[in-house]
VOLO-279730 format. One record per residue (C-alpha): residue number from 1; residue in one letter; y, z negated, x negated. Coordinates in steps of 0.5 Angstrom, whole numbers, plus 500, padded with zeros to 3 digits. Each point is the difference from the previous one (the first is absolute). Layout:
N
nr; rest; py; pz; px
NUM; a; Y; Z; X
...
This chain:
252
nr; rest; py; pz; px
1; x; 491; 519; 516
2; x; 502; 493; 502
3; x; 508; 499; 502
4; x; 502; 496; 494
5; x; 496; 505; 496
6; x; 504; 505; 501
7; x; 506; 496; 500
8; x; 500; 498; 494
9; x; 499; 508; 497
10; x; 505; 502; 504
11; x; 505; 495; 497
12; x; 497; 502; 494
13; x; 502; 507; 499
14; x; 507; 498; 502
15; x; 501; 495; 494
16; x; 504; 493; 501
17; x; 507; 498; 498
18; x; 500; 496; 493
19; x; 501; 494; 504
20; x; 494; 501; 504
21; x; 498; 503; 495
22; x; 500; 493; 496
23; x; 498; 496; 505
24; x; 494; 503; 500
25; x; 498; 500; 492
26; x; 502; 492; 501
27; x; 494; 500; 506
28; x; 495; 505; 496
29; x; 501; 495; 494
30; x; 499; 494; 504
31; x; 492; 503; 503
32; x; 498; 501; 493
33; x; 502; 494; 498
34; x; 496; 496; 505
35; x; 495; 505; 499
36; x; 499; 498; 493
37; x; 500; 493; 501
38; x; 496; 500; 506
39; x; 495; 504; 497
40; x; 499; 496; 496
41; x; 500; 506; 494
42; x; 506; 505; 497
43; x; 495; 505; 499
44; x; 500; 505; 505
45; x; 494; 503; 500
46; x; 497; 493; 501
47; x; 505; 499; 505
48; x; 500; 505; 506
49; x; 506; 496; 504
50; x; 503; 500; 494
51; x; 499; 508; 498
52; x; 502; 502; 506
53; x; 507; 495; 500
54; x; 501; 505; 493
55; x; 499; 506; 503
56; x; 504; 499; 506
57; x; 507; 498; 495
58; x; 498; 506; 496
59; x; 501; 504; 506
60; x; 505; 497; 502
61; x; 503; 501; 493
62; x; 501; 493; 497
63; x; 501; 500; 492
64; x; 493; 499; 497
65; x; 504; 493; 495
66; x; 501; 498; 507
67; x; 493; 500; 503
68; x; 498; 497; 494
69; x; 505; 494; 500
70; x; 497; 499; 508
71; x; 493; 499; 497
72; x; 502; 496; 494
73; x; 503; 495; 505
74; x; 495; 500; 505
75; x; 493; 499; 494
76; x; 506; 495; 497
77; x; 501; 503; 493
78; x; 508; 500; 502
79; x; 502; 495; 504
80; x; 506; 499; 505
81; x; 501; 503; 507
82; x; 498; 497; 507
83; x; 493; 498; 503
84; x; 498; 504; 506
85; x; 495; 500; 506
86; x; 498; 505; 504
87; x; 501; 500; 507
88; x; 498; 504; 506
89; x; 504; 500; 506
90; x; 498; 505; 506
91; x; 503; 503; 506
92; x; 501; 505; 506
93; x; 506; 505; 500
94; x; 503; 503; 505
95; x; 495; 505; 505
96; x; 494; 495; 498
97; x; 500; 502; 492
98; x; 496; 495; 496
99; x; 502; 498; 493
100; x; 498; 496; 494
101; x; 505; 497; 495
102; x; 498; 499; 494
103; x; 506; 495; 495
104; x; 500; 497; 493
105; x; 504; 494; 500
106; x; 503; 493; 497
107; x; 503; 498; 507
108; x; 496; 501; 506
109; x; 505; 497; 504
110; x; 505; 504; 499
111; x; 495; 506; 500
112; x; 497; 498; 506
113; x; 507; 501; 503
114; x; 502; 506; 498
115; x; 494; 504; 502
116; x; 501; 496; 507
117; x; 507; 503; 501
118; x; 498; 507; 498
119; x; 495; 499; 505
120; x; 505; 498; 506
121; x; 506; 504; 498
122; x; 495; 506; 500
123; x; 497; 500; 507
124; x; 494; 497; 497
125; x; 497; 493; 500
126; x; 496; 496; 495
127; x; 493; 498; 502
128; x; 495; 494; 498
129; x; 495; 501; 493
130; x; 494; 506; 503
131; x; 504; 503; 505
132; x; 501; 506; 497
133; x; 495; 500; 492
134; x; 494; 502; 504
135; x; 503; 506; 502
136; x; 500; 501; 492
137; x; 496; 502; 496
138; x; 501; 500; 492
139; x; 498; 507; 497
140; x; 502; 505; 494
141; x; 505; 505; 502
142; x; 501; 507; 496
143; x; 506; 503; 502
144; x; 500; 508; 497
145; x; 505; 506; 504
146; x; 497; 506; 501
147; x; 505; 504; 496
148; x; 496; 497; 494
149; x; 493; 499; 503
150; x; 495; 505; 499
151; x; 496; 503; 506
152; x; 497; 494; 505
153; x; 493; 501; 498
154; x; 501; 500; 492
155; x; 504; 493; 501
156; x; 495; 497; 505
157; x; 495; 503; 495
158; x; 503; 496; 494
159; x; 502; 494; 504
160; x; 493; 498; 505
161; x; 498; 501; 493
162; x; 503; 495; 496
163; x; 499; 494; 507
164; x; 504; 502; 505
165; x; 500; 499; 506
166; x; 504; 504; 504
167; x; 505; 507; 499
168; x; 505; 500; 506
169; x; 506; 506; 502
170; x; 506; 496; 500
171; x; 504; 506; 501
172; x; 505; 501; 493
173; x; 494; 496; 496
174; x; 493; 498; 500
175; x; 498; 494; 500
176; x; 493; 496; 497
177; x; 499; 494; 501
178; x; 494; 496; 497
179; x; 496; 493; 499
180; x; 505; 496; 497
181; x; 494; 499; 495
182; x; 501; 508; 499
183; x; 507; 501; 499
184; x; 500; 500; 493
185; x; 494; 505; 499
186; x; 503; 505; 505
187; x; 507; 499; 497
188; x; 498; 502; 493
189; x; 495; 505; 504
190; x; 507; 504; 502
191; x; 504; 499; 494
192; x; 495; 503; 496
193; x; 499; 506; 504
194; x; 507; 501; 499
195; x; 502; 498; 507
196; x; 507; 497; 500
197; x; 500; 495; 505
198; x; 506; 498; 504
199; x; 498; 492; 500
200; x; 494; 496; 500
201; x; 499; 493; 500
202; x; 497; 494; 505
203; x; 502; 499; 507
204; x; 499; 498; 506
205; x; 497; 506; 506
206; x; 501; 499; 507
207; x; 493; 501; 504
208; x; 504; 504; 505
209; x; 506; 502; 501
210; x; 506; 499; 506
211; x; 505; 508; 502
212; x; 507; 497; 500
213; x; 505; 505; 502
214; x; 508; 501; 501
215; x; 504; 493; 499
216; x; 495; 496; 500
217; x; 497; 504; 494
218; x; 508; 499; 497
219; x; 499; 492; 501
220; x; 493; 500; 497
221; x; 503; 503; 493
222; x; 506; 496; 501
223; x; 496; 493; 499
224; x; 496; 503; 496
225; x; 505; 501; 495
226; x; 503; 494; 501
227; x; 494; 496; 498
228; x; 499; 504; 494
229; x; 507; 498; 498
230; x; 498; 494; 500
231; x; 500; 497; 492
232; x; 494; 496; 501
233; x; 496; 507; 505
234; x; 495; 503; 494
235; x; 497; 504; 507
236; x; 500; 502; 507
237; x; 493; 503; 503
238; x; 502; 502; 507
239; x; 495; 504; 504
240; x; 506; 505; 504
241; x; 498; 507; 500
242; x; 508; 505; 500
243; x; 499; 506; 499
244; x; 502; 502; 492
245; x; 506; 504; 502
246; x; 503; 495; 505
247; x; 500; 495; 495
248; x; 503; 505; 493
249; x; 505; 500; 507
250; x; 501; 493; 500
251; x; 500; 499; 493
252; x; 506; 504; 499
C-alpha cells in the first residue's frame, strides 16, 4: 500500500478539527465543480472523473445540497464562484521521495509560491514538469479494514470478478486497486456484497516504493502535511513506504 494511501486512512480514522474540517468541505466542493465543468456533463454516470469527486465529498461528509450546488456551478445552471485550472507541480522530499501535487487554482502565481515554499521550509525541493509523474500511475484504489472484510479469498473472489486488478495486504486494511476504466464495477461490486469500504476513489499509485526511517520519516510527513494544507492542494501522491504504526505515532 502506497505512503500517502496509508496516510490518508490513518488521518481518516482520527477525524479533523472544524477548522481542517471546512477547509477540507470547501476543496472536495472545488473538484466536483471542475469535475462537472470539465467533463462537460453533471450526470455522474456519464462522467467518471465527476462520479468519483461526489464520492469522495460524501465520504468526506460534505452536505449533499452542497455537492449539488458545486455541480450546478460547474454545468452553469447557477452562476457565480472563480474559475479554476488544474495545476501539477512535482518534486522530491527528504530520503529522495517523489511526490506529485495536484492543485485547482484561479491564481498560479500565488499558488506556484505556496507549493515552492512548502517544499524548501520542509527539507525538500521542487522539481521540473516530468521529474516525478512518471513514477505515478493513475489507478482505482479500494480501501476496506480487516475487521469488516470477509476472508481474503471471498474478497479476491468478489472483486477479480468484477475487474480488478490487484488485492494487497496493507496491514490494518486491504487495499483493491483497479484500471481507472474499472473502478466503477468494482465499487459497486463491494458495496453489493455488502462490504463497507474504508474509502475509494481515483488516484495516482507509485510504481515503487522508497523505506523511510526515523527523522527523516517525521520530515517527510511534516512536508506532506504542509502541502495538503495548502487551500489550492487537492492531493499529494508521494512514493515513501512508513511503517503504518510510525506514522499513527507521528500523526499524533
Amino acid at each position: 500500500m502506497s505512503g500517502h494511501s496509508k496516510w490518508s486512512t490513518i488521518k481518516r480514522k482520527k477525524g479533523a478539527a472544524d477548522a481542517k474540517r471546512s477547509n477540507e468541505f470547501a476543496k472536495l466542493l472545488r473538484a466536483v465543480e471542475v469535475a462537472a465543468r470539465e467533463g462537460g456533463s453533471g450526470d455522474v454516470k456519464a462522467n467518471m472523473t465527476l462520479a468519483s469527486a461526489v464520492d469522495k465529498a460524501r465520504s468526506g461528509s460534505v452536505p449533499n445540497d452542497n455537492i449539488d450546488r458545486a455541480i450546478k456551478r460547474g454545468t452553469g445552471e447557477l452562476g457565480g464562484g472563480a474559475r479554476y485550472e488544474e495545476v501539477t507541480y512535482e518534486g522530491y522530499g527528504p530520503g529522495g521521495v517523489a511526490m506529485f501535487v495536484e492543485t485547482l487554482t484561479d491564481n498560479r502565481n500565488r499558488t506556484s509560491q505556496d507549493v515552492r515554499h512548502a517544499f524548501t521550509r520542509n527539507g525538500g525541493n521542487l522539481g521540473e514538469s516530468g521529474s516525478t509523474a512518471w513514477m505515478f500511475n493513475r489507478k482505482g484504489s479500494i480501501q476496506i479494514e480487516k475487521d469488516s472484510a470477509p476472508d481474503e479469498e471471498t474478497l479476491l473472489e468478489t472483486t477479480l470478478e468484477a475487474g480488478a486488478e490487484d488485492l494487497k495486504d496493507a496491514e490494518s486494511t486491504w487495499e483493491v486497486t483497479t484500471d481507472p476504466g474499472a473502478f466503477a464495477s468494482v465499487r459497486d461490486a463491494i458495496e453489493a456484497a455488502g462490504i463497507p469500504m474504508l474509502s475509494a476513489e481515483l488516484t495516482m499509485l507509485p510504481q515503487n516504493t522508497v523505506p523511510v526511517e526515523g527523522g527523516q520519516a517525521k520530515q517527510v510527513l511534516a512536508l506532506l502535511e504542509a502541502l495538503e494544507e495548502l487551500d489550492d492542494v487537492q492531493n499529494v501522491y508521494a512514493n515513501f513506504d512508513i511503517p503504518e504504526s510510525v506514522m499513527a505515532e507521528l500523526s499524533g
